[in-house]
C-alpha positions as CSV (number, residue, x, y, z in Angstrom):
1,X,5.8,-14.0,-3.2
2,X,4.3,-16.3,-0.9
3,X,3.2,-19.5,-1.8
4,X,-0.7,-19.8,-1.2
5,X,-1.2,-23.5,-2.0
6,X,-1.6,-25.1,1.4
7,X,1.7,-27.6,3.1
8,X,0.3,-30.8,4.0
9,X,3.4,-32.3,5.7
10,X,6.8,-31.4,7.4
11,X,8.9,-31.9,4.5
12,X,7.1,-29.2,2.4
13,X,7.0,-26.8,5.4
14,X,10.6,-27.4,6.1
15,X,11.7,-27.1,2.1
16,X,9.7,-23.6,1.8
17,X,11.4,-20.4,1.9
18,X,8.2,-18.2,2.1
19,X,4.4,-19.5,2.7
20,X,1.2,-18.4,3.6
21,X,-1.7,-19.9,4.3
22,X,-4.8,-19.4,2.2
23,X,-6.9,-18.9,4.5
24,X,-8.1,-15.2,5.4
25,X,-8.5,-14.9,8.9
26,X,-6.8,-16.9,11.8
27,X,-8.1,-16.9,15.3
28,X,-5.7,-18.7,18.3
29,X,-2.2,-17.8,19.4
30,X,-0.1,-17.7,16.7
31,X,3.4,-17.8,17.6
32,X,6.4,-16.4,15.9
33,X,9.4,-18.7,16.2
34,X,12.9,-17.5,14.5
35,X,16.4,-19.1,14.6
36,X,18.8,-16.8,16.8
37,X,21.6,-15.5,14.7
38,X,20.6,-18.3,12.2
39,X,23.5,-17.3,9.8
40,X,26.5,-17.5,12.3
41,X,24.8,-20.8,14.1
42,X,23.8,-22.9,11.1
43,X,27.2,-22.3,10.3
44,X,28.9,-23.3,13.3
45,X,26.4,-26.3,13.6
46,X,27.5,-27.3,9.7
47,X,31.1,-26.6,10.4
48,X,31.3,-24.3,7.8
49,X,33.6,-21.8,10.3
50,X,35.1,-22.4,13.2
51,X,35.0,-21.6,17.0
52,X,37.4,-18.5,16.4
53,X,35.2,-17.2,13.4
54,X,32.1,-18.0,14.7
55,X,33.2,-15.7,18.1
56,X,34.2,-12.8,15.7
57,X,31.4,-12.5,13.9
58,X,29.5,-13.4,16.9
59,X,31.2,-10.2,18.4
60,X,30.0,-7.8,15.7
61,X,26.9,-5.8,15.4
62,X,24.2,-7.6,13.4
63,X,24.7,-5.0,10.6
64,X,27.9,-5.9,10.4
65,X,27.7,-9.1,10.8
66,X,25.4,-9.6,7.8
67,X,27.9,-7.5,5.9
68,X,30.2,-10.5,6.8
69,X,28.3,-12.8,6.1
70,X,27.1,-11.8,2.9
71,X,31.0,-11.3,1.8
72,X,31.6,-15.1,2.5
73,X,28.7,-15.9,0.5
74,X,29.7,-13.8,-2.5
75,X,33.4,-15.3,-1.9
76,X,31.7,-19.0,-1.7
77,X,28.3,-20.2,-3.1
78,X,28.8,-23.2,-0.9
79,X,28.2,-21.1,2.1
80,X,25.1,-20.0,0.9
81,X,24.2,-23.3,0.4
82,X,24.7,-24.7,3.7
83,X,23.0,-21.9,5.4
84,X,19.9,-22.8,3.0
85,X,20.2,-26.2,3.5
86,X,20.9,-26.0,7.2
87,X,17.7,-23.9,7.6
88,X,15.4,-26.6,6.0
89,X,16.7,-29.2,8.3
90,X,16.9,-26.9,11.7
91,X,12.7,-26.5,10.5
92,X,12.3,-30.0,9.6
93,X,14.0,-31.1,13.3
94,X,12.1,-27.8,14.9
95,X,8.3,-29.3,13.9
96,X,9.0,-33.4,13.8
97,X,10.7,-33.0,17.5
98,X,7.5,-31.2,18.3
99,X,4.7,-32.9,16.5
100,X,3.8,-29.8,14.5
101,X,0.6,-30.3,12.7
102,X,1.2,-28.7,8.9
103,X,-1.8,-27.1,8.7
104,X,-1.0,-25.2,12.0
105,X,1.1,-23.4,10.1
106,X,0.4,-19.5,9.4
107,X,3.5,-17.9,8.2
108,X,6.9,-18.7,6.7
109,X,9.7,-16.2,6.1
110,X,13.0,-17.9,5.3
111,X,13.9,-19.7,9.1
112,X,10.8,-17.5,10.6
113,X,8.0,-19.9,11.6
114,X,4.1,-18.5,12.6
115,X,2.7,-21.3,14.2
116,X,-1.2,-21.2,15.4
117,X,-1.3,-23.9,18.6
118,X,-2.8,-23.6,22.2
119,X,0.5,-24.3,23.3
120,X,4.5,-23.0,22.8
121,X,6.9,-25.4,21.6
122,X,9.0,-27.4,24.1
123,X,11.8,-28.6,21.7
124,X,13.5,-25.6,20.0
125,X,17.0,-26.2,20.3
126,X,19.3,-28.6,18.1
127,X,23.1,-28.8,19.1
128,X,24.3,-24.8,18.0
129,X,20.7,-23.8,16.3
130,X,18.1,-22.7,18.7
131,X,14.6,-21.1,17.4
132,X,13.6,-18.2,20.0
133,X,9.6,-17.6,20.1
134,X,9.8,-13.9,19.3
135,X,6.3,-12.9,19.6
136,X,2.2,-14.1,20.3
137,X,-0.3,-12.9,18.4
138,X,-3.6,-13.3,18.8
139,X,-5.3,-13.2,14.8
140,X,-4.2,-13.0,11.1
141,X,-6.1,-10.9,8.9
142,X,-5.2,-10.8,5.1
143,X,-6.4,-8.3,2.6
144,X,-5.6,-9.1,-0.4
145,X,-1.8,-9.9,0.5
146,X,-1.3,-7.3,3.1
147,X,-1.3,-9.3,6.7
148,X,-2.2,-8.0,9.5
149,X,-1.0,-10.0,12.8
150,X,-2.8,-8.5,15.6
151,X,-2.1,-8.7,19.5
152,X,-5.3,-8.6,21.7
153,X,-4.3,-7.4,25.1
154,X,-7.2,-5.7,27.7
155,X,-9.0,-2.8,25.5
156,X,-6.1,-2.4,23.2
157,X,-4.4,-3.9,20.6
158,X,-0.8,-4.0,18.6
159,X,-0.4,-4.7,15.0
160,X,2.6,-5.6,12.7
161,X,1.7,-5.0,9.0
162,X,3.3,-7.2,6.6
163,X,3.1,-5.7,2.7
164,X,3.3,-2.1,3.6
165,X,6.6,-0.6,4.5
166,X,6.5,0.8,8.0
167,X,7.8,3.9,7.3
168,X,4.6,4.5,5.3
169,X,2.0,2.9,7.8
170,X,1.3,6.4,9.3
171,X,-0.7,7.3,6.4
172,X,-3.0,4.6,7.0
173,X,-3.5,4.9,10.6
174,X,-7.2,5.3,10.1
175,X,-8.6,2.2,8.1
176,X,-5.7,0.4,9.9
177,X,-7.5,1.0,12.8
178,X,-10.7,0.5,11.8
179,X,-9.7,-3.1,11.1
180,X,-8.4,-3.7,14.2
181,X,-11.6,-1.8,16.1
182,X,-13.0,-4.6,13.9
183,X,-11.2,-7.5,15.0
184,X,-11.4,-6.7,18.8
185,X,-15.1,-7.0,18.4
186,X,-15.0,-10.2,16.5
187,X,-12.4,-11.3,19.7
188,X,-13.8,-9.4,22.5
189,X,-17.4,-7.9,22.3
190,X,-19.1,-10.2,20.3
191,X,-20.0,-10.9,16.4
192,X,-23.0,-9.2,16.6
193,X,-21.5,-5.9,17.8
194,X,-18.9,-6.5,15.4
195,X,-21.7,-6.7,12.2
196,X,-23.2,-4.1,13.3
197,X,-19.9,-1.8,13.4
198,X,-19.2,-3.1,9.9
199,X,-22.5,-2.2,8.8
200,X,-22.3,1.5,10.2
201,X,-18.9,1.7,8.6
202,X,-19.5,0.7,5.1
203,X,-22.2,2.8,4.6
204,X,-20.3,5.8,5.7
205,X,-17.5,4.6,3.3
206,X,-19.8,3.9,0.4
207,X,-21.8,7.5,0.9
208,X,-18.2,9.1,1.2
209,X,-18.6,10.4,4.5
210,X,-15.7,9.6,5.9
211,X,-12.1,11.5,6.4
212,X,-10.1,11.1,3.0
213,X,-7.5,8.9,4.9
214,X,-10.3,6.2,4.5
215,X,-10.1,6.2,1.0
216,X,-6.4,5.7,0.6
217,X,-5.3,2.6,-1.1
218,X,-4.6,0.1,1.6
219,X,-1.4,-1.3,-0.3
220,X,2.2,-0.9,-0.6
221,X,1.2,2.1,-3.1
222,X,-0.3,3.5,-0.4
223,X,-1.9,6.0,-3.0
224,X,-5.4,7.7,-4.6
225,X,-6.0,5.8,-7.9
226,X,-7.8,8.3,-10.8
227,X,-10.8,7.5,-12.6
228,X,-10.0,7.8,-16.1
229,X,-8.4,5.9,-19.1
230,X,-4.8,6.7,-17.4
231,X,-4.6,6.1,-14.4
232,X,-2.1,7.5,-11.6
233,X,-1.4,7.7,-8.4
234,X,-1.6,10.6,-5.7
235,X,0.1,11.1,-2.9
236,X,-2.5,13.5,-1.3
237,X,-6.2,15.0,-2.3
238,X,-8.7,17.7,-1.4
239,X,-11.5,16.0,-2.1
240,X,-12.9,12.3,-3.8
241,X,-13.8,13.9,-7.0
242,X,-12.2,12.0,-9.8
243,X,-10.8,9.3,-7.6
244,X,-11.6,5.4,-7.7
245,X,-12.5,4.1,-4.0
246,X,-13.1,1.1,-5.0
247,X,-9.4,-0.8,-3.8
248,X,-10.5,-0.4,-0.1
249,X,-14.2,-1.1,-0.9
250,X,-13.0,-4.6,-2.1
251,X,-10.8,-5.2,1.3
252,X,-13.9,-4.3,3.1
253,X,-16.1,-6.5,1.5
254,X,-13.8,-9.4,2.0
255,X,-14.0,-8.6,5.5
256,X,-18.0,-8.9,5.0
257,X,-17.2,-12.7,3.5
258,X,-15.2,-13.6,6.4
259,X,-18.2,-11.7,9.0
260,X,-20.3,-14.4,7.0
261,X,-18.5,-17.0,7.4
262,X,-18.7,-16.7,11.3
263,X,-21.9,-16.4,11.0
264,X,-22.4,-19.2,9.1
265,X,-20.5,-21.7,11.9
266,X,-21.7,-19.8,14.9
């Protein structure tokens, strides 16, 4: 699990293997920055293999080569080790060289960096390790430890889910979208359009007048919860009779928390 206490300097954002900030919405261009085959490369740059290895495994499809990999590890703890330790310092090199402000940071995931800063980094390669910006986004929405990073781009939008297996997103295409819709008017339209889509929305949800899909638990159960002193899990329903909406009715009314905090500071 992610840590949620907030890294104040380089060191602590450089020692962490996972992080993310506490905060529940992000607004900017948050960048995604990852270390290009950062198994192979730290250990090349460490001289943990040489240049005949390094080209084999190289040569392999990444499957593969994580196969590989993961057999030299097992074979050698040390190896693990320095590709650990050679991703702390290629982070710690990545934001000094670059004057990263700590709290800019969004997102960690091992050598994956989400940094939120007007501007890309100029500095992102160190002898054999190079950190390739993989993708922009736009916001960070987080309910309740699923994270949405959306991209804003003309009237639409893409969304990577983080907490939800993607094989199982298509069952909550609906209030997925609805959060979106709802973030694209924060972005776009306005914050008054955007309260008053909210408010037309939650009272549909709370009256049960919307499509079942709605009421699905937006979570990696990705299930109807029961009402009663056991309580289980459906995959599917004919109606809301006997089932608890209140997971989703919680998300939404963080979302109403972070519509008043805008308000607050507009």
């Amino acid at each position: 699990m992610a840590s949620n206490k907030i890294l104040t300097t380089i060191k602590d954002i450089s020692e962490a293997v996972t992080y993310l900030t506490p905060l529940l919405y992000v607004s900017g261009c948050i960048r995604e920055y990852d270390i290009k085959a950062a198994n192979i490369n730290i250990l090349l740059d460490q001289n943990a293999i040489d240049n005949k290895q390094y080209e084999y495994l190289k040569s392999l499809p990444k499957q593969y080569r994580e196969i590989d990999v993961g057999h030299l590890m097992r074979q050698d703890i040390a190896v693990y080790n320095t590709i650990s330790d050679g991703i702390k310092e290629a982070k710690f090199k990545l934001l000094s060289e670059n004057g990263v402000d700590p709290l800019s940071i969004i997102r960690i995931a091992n050598d994956a960096l989400y940094i939120n800063s007007s501007i890309a980094l100029q500095t992102t390669k160190f002898d054999h390790v190079e950190f390739v910006m993989k993708k922009e986004y736009n916001v960070m929405v987080n309910l309740n430890g699923v994270v949405l990073f959306i991209s804003l781009f003309g009237d639409n939008y893409d969304v990577d889910v983080i907490g939800i297996n993607d094989d199982m997103l298509y069952a909550h295409e609906k209030f997925l979208s609805f959060v979106c819709n709802l973030v694209y008017r924060i972005e776009r339209v306005g914050l008054s359009d955007a309260l008053d889509y909210y408010q037309e929305f939650y009272q549909m949800y709370i009256n049960h007048d919307l499509d079942l899909e709605y009421y699905r638990e937006f979570n990696s159960n990705s299930c109807y919860t029961t009402i009663g002193a056991v309580r289980y899990g459906l995959w599917s329903i004919n109606n809301l009779d006997n089932i608890d909406t209140g997971y989703n009715l919680f998300l939404l009314r963080q979302l109403w928390t972070i519509l008043l905090q805008m308000v607050k500071l507009k």
